[in-house]
Wavefront OBJ file of the C-alpha trace (Angstrom):
o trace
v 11.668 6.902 15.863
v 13.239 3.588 16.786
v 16.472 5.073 18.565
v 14.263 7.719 20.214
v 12.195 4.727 21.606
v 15.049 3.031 23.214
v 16.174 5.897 24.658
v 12.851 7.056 26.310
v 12.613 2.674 27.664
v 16.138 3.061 29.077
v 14.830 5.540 31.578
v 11.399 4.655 32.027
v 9.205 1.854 33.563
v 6.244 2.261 31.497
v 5.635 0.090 28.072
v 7.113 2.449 25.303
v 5.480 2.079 21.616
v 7.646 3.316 18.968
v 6.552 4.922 15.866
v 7.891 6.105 12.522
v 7.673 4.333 8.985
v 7.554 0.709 10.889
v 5.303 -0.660 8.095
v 7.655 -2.712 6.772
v 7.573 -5.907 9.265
v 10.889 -6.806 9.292
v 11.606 -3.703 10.992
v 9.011 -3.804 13.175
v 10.328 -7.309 14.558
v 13.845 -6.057 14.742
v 12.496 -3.237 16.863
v 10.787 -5.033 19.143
v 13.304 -8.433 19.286
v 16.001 -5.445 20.261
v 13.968 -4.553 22.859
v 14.028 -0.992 21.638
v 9.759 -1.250 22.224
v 7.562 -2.846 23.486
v 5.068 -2.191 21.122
v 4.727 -1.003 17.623
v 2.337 1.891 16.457
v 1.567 2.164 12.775
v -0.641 4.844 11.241
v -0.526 5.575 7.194
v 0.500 1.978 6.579
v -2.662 0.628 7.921
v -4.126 3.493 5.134
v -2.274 1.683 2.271
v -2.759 -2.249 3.710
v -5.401 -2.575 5.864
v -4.989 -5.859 5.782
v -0.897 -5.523 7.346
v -1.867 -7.343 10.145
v -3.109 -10.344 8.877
v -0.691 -10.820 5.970
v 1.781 -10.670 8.768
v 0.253 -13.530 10.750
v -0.464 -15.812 8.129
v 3.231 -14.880 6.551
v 1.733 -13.489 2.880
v 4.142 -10.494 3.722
v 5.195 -10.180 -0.059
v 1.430 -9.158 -0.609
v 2.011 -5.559 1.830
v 1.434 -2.665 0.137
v 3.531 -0.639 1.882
v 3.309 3.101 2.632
v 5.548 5.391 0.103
v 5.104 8.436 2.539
v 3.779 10.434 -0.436
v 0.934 12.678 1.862
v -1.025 12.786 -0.944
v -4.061 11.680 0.361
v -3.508 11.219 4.500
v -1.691 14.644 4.822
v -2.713 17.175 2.426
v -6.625 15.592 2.089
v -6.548 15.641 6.162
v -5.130 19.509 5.604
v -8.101 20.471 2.962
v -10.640 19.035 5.663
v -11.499 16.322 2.838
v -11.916 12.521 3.903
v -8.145 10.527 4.673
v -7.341 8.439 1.365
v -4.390 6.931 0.000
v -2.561 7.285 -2.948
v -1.989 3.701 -3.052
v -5.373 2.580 -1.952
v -8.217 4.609 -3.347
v -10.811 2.850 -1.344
v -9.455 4.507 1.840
v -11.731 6.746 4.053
v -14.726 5.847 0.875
v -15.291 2.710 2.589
v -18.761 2.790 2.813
v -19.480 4.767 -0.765
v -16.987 2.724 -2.718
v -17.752 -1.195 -2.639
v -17.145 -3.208 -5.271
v -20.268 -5.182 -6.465
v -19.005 -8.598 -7.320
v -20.480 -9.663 -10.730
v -23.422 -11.716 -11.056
v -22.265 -13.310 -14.179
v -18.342 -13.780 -14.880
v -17.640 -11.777 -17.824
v -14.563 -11.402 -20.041
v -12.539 -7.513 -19.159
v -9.558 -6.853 -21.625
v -7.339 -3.988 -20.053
v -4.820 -2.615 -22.639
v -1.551 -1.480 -21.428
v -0.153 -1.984 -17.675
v 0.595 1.374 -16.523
v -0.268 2.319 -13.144
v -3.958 2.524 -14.090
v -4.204 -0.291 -16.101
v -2.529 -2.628 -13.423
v -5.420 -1.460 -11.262
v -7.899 -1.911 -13.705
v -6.876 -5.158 -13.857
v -6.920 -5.843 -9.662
v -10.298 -4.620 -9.347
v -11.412 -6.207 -12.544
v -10.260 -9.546 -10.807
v -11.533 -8.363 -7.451
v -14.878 -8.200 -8.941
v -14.945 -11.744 -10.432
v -14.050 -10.833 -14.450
v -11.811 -12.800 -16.465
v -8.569 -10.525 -16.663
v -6.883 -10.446 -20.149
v -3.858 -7.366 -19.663
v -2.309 -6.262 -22.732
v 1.132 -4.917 -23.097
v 3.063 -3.714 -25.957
v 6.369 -3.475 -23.797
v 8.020 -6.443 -22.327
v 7.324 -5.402 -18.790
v 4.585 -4.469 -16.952
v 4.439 -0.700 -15.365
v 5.453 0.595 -19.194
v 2.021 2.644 -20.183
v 3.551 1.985 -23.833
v 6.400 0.722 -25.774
v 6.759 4.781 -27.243
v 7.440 5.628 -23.690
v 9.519 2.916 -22.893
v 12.105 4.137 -26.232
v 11.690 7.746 -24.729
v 12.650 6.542 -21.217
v 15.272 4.428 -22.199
v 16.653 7.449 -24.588
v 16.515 9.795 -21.366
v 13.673 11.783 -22.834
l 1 2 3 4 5 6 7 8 9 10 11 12 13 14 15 16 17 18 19 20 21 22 23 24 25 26 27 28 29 30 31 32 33 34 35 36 37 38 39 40 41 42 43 44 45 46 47 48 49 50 51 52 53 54 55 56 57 58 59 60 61 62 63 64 65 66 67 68 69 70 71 72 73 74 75 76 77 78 79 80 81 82 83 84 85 86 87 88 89 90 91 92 93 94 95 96 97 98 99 100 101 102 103 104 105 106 107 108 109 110 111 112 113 114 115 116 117 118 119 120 121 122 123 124 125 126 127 128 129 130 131 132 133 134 135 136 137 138 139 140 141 142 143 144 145 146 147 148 149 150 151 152 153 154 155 156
C-alpha cells in the first residue's frame, strides 16, 4: 500500500501511515526515507515477531521472523471466533496459558530429525535452558528424513 500512501500525502496535510506487508525493515525504511509515509503500520508481523521492533533497533534484523501471509492463524482463527495465533509463532494470542517454565536443573534433550517440528523442538528446548543435541540423517536441516530427501530430489 506504499504507492497508495504517497498518493493520499501528495494531496493531504495530515501525517499518512502506510500499510501492507511492511514487515520486512528494509522496506519499511525505503518507504519512509522516500517520503512516501510518514509512518509505518504493521499488523500480522508483530503476530510472527513480537519482538520486530527491537531487533530493528539494536540491528539483530537477521533474527525477524517475518510474516509469510499464510492466514492460518490471524485470518481464518479471527473468522472461527477462536483466539489470533500464528502459524509461525504458536505462542501468539496463548500468551498467558502458554509460558515456558525454564528448567530448574539443565538437562540433556536429544531431538531427532530437523523438520519443521523438530527445529522447534529444538528452539524451545533451548529456550527452556536444555542442552540441545539435533539429529539429522540428511545433510541439511529442514529435511524430516534422508527417505524424503531421495523422494524430493526424484520429484516424488
Amino acid at each position: 500500500m506504499v504507492e497508495l500512501a504517497a498518493k493520499v500525502k501528495k494531496v493531504c496535510s495530515l501525517p499518512v501511515i502506510t500499510v501492507g506487508r511492511l514487515q520486512y525493515p528494509d522496506v519499511a525504511e525505503q518507504a519512509l526515507a522516500d517520503g512516501k509515509a510518514d509512518f509505518i503500520a504493521i499488523g500480522r508481523g508483530l503476530l510472527s515477531e513480537p519482538e520486530w521492533v527491537n531487533k530493528v533497533q539494536s540491528n539483530r534484523i537477521a533474527e525477524i521472523m517475518p510474516c509469510i501471509g499464510c492466514h492460518e492463524g490471524c485470518l481464518w482463527q479471527m473468522i472461527a471466533g477462536e483466539p489470533t495465533s500464528c502459524a509461525l509463532n504458536p505462542v501468539c494470542g496463548h500468551e498467558t496459558n502458554r509460558t515456558l517454565a525454564p528448567l530448574k536443573q539443565k538437562r540433556a534433550l536429544l531431538v531427532v530429525g530437523s523438520g519443521p517440528a523438530g527445529i522447534e523442538a529444538a528452539r524451545v528446548g533451548e529456550q527452556r535452558g536444555f542442552a540441545v543435541t539435533l539429529w539429522e540423517s540428511a545433510d541439511r536441516l529442514g529435511v524430516t528424513c534422508g527417505r524424503h530427501q531421495s523422494l524430493i530430489s526424484n520429484g516424488i
